[in-house]
N, CA and C atoms of all chains as a GROMACS GRO file, in nm:
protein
  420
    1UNK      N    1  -9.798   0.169   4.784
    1UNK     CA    2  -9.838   0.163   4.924
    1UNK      C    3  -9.983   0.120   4.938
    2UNK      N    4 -10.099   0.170   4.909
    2UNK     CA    5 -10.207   0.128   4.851
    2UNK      C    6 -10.253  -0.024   4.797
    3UNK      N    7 -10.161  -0.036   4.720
    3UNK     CA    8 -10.227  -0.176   4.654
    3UNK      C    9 -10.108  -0.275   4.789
    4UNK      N   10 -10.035  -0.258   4.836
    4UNK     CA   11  -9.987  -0.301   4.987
    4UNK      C   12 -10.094  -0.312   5.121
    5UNK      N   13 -10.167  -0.202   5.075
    5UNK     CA   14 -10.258  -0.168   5.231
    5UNK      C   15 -10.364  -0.309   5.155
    6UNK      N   16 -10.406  -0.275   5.050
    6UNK     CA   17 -10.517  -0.335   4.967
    6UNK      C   18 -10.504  -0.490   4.991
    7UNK      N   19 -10.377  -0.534   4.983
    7UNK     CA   20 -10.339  -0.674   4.976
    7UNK      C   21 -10.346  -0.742   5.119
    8UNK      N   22 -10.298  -0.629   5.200
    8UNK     CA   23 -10.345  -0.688   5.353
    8UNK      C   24 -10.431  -0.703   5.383
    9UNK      N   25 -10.533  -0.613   5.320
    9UNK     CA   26 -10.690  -0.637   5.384
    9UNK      C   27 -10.731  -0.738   5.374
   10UNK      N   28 -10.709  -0.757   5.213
   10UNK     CA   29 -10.794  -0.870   5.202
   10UNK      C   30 -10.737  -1.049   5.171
   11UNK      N   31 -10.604  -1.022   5.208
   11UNK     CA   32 -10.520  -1.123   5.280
   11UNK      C   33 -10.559  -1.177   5.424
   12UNK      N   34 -10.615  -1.092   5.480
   12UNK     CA   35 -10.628  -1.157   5.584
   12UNK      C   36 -10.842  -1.150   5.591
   13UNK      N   37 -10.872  -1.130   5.477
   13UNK     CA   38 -11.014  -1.152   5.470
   13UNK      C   39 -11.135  -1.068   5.541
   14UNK      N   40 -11.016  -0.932   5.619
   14UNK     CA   41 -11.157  -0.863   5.654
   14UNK      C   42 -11.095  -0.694   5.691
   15UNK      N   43 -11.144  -0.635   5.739
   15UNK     CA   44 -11.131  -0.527   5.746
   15UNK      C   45 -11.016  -0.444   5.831
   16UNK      N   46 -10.935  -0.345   5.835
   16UNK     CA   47 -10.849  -0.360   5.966
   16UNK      C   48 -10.906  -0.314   6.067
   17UNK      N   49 -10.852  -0.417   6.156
   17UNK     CA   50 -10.862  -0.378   6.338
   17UNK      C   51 -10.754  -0.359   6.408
   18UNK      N   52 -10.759  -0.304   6.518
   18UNK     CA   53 -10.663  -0.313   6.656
   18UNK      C   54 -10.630  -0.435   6.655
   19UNK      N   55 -10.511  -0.513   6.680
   19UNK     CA   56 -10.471  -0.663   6.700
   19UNK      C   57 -10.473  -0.686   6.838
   20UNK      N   58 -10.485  -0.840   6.868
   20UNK     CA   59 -10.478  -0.903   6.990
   20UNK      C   60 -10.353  -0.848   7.003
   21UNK      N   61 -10.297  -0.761   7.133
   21UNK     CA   62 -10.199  -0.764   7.188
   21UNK      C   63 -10.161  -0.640   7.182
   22UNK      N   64 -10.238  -0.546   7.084
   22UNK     CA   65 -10.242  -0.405   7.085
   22UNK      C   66 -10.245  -0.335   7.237
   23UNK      N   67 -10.177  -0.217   7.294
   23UNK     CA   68 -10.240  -0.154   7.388
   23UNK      C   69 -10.371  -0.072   7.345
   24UNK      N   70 -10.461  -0.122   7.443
   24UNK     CA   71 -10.586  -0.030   7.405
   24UNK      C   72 -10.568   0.117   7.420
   25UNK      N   73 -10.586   0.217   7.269
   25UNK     CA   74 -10.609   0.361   7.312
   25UNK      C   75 -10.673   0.409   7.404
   26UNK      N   76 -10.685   0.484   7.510
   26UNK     CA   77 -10.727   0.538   7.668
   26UNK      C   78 -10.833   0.616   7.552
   27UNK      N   79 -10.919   0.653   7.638
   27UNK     CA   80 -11.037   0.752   7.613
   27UNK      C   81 -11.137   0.804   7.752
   28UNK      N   82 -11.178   0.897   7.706
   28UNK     CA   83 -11.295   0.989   7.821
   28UNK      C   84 -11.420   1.004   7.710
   29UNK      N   85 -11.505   0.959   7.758
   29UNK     CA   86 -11.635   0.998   7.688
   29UNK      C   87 -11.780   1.008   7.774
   30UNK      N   88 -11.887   1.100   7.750
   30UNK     CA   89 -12.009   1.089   7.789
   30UNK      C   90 -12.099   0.961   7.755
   31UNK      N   91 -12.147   0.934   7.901
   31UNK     CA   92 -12.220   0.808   7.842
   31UNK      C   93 -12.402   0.864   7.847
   32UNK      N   94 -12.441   0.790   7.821
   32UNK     CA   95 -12.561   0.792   7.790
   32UNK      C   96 -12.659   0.939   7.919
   33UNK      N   97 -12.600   0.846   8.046
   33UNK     CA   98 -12.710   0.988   8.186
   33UNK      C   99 -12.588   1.079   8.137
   34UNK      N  100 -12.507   1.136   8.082
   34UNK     CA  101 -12.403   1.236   8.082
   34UNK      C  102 -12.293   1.172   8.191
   35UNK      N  103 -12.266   1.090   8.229
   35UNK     CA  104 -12.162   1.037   8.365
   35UNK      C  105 -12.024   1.052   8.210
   36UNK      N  106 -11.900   1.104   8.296
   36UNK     CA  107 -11.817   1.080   8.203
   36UNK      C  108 -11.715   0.935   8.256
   37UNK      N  109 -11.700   0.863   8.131
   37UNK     CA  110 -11.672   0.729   8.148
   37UNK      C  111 -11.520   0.754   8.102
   38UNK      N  112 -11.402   0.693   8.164
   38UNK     CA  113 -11.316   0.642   8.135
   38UNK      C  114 -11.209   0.533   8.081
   39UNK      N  115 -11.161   0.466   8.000
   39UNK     CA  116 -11.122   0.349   7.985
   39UNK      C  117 -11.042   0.307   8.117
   40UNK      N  118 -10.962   0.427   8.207
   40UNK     CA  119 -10.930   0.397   8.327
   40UNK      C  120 -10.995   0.347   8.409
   41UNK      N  121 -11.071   0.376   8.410
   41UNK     CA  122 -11.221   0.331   8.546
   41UNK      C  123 -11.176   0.234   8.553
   42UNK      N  124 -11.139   0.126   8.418
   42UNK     CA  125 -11.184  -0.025   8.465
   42UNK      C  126 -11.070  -0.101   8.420
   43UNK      N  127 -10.946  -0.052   8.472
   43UNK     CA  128 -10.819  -0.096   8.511
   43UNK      C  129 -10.827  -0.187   8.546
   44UNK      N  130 -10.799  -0.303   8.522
   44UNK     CA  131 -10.749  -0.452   8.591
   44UNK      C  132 -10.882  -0.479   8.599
   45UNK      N  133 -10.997  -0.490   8.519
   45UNK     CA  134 -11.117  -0.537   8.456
   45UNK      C  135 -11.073  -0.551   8.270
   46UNK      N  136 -11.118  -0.697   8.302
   46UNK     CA  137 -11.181  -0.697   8.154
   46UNK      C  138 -11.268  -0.626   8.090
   47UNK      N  139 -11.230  -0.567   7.938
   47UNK     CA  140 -11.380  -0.466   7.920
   47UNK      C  141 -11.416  -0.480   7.752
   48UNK      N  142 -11.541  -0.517   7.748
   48UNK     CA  143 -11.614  -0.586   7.613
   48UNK      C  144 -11.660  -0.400   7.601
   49UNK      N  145 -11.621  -0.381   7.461
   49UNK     CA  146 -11.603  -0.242   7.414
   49UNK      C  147 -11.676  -0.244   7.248
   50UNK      N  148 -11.788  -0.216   7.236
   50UNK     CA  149 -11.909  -0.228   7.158
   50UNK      C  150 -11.898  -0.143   7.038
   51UNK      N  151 -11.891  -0.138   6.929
   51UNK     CA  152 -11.902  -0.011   6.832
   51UNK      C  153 -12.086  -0.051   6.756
   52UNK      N  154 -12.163   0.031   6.786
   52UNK     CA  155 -12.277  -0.007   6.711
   52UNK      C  156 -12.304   0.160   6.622
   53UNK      N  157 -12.364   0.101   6.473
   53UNK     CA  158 -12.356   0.195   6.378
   53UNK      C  159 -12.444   0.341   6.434
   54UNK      N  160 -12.524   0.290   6.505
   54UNK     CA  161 -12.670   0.403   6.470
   54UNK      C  162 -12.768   0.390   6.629
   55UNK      N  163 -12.746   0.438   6.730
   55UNK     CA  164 -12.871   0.443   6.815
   55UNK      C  165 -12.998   0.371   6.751
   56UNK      N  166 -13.028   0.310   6.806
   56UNK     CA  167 -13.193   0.252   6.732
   56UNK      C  168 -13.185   0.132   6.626
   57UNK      N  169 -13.052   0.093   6.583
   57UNK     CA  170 -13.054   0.025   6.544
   57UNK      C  171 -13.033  -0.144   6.592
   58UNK      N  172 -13.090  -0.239   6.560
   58UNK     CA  173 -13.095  -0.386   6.644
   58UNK      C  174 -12.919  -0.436   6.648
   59UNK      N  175 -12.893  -0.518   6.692
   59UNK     CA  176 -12.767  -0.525   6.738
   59UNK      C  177 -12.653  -0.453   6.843
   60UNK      N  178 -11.909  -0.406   7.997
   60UNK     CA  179 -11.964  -0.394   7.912
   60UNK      C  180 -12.018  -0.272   7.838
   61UNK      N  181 -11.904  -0.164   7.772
   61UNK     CA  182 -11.935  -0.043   7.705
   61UNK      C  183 -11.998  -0.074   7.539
   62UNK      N  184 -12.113   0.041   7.496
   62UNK     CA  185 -12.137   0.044   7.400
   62UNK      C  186 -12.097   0.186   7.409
   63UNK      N  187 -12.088   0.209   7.217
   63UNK     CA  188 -12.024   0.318   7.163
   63UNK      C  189 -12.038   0.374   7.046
   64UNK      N  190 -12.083   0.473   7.045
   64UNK     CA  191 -12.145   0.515   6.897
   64UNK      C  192 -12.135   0.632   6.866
   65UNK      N  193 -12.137   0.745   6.738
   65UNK     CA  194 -12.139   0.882   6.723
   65UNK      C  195 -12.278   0.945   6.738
   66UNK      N  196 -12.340   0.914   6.815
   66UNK     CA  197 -12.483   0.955   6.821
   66UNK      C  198 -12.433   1.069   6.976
   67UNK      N  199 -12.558   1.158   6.999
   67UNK     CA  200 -12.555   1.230   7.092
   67UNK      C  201 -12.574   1.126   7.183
   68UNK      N  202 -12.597   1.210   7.341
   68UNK     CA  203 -12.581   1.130   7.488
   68UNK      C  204 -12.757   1.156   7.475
   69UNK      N  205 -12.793   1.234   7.434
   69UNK     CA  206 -12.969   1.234   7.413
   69UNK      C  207 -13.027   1.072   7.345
   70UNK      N  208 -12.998   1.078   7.200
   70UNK     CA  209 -12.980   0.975   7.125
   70UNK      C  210 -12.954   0.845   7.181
   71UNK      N  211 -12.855   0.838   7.278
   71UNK     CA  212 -12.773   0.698   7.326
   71UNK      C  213 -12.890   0.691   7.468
   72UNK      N  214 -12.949   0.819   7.505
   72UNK     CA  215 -13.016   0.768   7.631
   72UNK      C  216 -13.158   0.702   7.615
   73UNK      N  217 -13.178   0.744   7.536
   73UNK     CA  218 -13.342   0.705   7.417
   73UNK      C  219 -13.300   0.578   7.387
   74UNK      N  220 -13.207   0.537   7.302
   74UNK     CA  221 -13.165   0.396   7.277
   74UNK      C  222 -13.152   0.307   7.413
   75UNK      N  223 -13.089   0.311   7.504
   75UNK     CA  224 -13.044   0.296   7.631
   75UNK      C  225 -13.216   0.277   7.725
   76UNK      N  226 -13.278   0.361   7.725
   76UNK     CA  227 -13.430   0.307   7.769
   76UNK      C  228 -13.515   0.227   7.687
   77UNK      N  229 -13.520   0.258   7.540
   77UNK     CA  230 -13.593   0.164   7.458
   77UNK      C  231 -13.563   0.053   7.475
   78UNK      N  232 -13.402   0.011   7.485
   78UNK     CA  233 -13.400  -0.131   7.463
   78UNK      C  234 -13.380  -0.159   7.616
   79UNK      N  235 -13.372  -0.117   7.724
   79UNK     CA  236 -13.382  -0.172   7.839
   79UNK      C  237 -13.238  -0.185   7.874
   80UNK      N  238 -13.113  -0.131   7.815
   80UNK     CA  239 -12.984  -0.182   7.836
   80UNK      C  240 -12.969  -0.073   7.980
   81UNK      N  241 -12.867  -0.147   8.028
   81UNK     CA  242 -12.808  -0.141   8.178
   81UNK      C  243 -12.656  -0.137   8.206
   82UNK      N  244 -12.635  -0.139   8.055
   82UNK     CA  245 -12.436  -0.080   8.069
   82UNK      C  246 -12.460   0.066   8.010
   83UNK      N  247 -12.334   0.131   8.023
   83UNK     CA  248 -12.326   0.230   7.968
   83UNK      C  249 -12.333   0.248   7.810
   84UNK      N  250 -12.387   0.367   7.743
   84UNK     CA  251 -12.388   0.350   7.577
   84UNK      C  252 -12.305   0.510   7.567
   85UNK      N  253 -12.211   0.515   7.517
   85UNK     CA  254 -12.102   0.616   7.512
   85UNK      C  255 -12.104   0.707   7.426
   86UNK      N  256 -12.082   0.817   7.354
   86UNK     CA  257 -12.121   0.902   7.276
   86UNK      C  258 -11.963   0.954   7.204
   87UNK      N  259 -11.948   0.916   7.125
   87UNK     CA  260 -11.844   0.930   7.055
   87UNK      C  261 -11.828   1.078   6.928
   88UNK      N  262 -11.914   1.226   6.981
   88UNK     CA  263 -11.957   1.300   6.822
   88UNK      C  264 -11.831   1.342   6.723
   89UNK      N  265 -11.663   1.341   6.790
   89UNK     CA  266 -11.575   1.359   6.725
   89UNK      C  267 -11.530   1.245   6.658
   90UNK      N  268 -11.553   1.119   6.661
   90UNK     CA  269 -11.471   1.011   6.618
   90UNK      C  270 -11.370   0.972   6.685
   91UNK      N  271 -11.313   1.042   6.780
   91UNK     CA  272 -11.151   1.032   6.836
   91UNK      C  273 -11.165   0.911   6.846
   92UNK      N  274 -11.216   0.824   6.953
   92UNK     CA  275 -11.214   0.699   6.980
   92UNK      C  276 -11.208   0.601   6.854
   93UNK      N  277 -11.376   0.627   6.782
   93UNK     CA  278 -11.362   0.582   6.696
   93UNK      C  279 -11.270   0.533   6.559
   94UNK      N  280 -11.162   0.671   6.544
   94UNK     CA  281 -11.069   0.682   6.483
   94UNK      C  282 -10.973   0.578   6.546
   95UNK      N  283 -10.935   0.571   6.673
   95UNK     CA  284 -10.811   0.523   6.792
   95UNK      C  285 -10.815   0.347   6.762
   96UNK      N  286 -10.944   0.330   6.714
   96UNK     CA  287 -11.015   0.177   6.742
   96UNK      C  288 -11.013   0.130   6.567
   97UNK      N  289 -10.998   0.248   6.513
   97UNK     CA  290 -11.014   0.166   6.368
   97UNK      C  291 -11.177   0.170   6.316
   98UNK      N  292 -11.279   0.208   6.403
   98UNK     CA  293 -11.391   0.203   6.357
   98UNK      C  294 -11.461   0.308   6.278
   99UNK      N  295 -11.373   0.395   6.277
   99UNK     CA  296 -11.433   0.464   6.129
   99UNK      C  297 -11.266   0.491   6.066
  100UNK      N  298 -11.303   0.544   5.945
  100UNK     CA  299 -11.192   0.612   5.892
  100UNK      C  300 -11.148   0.695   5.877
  101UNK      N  301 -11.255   0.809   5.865
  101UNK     CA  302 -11.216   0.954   5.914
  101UNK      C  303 -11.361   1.018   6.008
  102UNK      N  304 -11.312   1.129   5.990
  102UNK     CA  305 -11.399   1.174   6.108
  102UNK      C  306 -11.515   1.241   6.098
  103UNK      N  307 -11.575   1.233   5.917
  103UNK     CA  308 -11.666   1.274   5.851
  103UNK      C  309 -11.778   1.157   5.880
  104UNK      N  310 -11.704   1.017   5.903
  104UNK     CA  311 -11.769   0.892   5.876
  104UNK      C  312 -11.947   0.953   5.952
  105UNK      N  313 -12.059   0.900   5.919
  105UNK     CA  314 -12.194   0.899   5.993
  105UNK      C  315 -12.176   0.803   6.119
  106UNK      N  316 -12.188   0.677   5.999
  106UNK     CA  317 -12.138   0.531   6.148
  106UNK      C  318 -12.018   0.508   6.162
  107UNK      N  319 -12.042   0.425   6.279
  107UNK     CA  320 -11.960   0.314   6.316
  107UNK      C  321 -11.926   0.214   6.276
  108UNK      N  322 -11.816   0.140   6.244
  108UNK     CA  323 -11.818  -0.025   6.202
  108UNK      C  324 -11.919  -0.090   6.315
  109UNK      N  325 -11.920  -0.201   6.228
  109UNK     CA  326 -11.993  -0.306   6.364
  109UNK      C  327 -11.832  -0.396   6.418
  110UNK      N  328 -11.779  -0.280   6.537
  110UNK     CA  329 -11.625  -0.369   6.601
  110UNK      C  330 -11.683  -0.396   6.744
  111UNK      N  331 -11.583  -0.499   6.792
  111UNK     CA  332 -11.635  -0.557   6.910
  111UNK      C  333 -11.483  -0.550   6.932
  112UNK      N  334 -11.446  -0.528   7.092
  112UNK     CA  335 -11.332  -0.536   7.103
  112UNK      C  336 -11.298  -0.614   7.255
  113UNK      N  337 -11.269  -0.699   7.295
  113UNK     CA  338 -11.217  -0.749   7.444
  113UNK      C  339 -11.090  -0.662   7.467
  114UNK      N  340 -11.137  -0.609   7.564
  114UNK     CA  341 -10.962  -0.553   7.657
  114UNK      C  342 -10.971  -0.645   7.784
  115UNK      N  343 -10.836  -0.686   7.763
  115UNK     CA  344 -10.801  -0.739   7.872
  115UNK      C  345 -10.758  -0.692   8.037
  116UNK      N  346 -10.718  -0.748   8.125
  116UNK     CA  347 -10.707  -0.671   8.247
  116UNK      C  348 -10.535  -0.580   8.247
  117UNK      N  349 -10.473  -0.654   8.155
  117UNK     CA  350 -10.314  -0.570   8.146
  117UNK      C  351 -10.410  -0.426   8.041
  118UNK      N  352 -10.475  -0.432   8.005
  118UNK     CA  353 -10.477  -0.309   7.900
  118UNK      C  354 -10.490  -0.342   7.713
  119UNK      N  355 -10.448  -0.455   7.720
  119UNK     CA  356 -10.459  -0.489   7.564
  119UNK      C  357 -10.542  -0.527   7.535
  120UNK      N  358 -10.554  -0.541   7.391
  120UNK     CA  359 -10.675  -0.617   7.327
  120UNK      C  360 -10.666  -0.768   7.309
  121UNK      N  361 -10.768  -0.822   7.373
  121UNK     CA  362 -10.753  -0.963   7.383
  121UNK      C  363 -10.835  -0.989   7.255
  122UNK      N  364 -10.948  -0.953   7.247
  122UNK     CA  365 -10.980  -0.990   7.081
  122UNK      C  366 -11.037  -0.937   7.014
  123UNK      N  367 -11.046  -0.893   6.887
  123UNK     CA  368 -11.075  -0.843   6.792
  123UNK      C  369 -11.203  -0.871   6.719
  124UNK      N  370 -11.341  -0.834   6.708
  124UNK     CA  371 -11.430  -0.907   6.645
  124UNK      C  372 -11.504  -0.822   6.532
  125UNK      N  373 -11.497  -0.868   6.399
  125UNK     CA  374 -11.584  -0.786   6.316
  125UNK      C  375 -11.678  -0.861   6.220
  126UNK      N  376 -11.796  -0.799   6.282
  126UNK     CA  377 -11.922  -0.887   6.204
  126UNK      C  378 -12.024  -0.780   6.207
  127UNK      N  379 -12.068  -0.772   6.046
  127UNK     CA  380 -12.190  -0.652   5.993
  127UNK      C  381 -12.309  -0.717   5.998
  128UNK      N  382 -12.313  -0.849   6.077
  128UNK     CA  383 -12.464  -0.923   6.108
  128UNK      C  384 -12.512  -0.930   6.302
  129UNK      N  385 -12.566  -0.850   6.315
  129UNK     CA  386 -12.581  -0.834   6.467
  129UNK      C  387 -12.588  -0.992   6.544
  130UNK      N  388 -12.645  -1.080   6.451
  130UNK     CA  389 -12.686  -1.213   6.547
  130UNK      C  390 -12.542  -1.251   6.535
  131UNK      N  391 -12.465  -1.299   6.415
  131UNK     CA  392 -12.344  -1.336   6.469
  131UNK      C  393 -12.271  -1.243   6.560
  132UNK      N  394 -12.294  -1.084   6.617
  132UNK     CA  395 -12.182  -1.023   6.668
  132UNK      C  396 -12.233  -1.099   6.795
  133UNK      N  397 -12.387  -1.121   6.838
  133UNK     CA  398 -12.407  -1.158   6.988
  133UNK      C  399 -12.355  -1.278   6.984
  134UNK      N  400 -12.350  -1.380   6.902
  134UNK     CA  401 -12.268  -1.464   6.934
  134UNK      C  402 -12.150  -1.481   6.924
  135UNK      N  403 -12.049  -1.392   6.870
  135UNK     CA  404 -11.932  -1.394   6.907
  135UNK      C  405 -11.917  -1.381   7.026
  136UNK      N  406 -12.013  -1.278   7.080
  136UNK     CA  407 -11.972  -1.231   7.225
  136UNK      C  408 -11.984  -1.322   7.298
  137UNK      N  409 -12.088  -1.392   7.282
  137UNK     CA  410 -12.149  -1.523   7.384
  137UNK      C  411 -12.026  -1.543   7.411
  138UNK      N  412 -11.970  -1.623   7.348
  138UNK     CA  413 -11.865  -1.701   7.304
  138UNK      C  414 -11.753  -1.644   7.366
  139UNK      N  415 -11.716  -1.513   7.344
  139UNK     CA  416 -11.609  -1.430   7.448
  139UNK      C  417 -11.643  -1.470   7.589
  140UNK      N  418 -11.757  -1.449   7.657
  140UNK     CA  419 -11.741  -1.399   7.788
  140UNK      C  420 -11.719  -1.538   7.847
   0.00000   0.00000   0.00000
């Protein structure tokens, strides 16, 4: 199973992600002023969804 | 335009004034999301991947972006919007 997972990865040259066409997992989280943010909020909006490693870091 | 990270909402608000940003920066300290998205692996992880994700207006993911060099992630994005 492993050297299966192993072969996909790097069959397709990078790491795994969510696929185009995936439903996006829903979430509730605190944002930055404490406002709690929803992935609902922005229903029938497009939404550019950021993972950055470290506060403070460039990028 | 959400950012998202395991840092506190303290942490993300300090980041969030330093750099002058004006979207929300999200606070992720369980991983759940992170886990949901693929961007960490478990829930011990410190960081985040560097993932970029488009959702579309039905709910899906329109695209997928992974790059551990910040200048190419802004220009992927360019390039998205």
């Amino acid at each position: 199973m492993f050297r299966h997972l192993w072969g996909e990865i790097f069959r397709k040259g990078r790491r795994p992600m969510l696929e185009p066409g995936d439903v996006a997992p829903p979430f509730e989280l605190q944002d930055h002023e404490g406002r709690t943010v929803r992935l609902a909020d922005f229903a029938g909006k497009r939404v550019l969804l950021w993972f950055y490693p470290k506060a403070a870091t460039p990028g | 335009m959400l950012g998202i990270s395991f840092d506190s909402v303290a942490e993300n608000r300090a980041f969030a004034e330093a750099q002058g940003y004006t979207f929300p920066l999200l606070s992720d300290p369980t991983r759940s999301v992170g886990l949901a998205y693929k961007a960490c692996d478990s829930a011990q992880e410190p960081y985040a991947k560097r993932f970029t994700y488009v959702i579309g207006r039905d709910g899906r993911i329109e695209q997928a972006i992974d790059t551990k060099d910040p200048g190419g992630q802004a220009a992927a994005l360019l390039r998205s919007l």
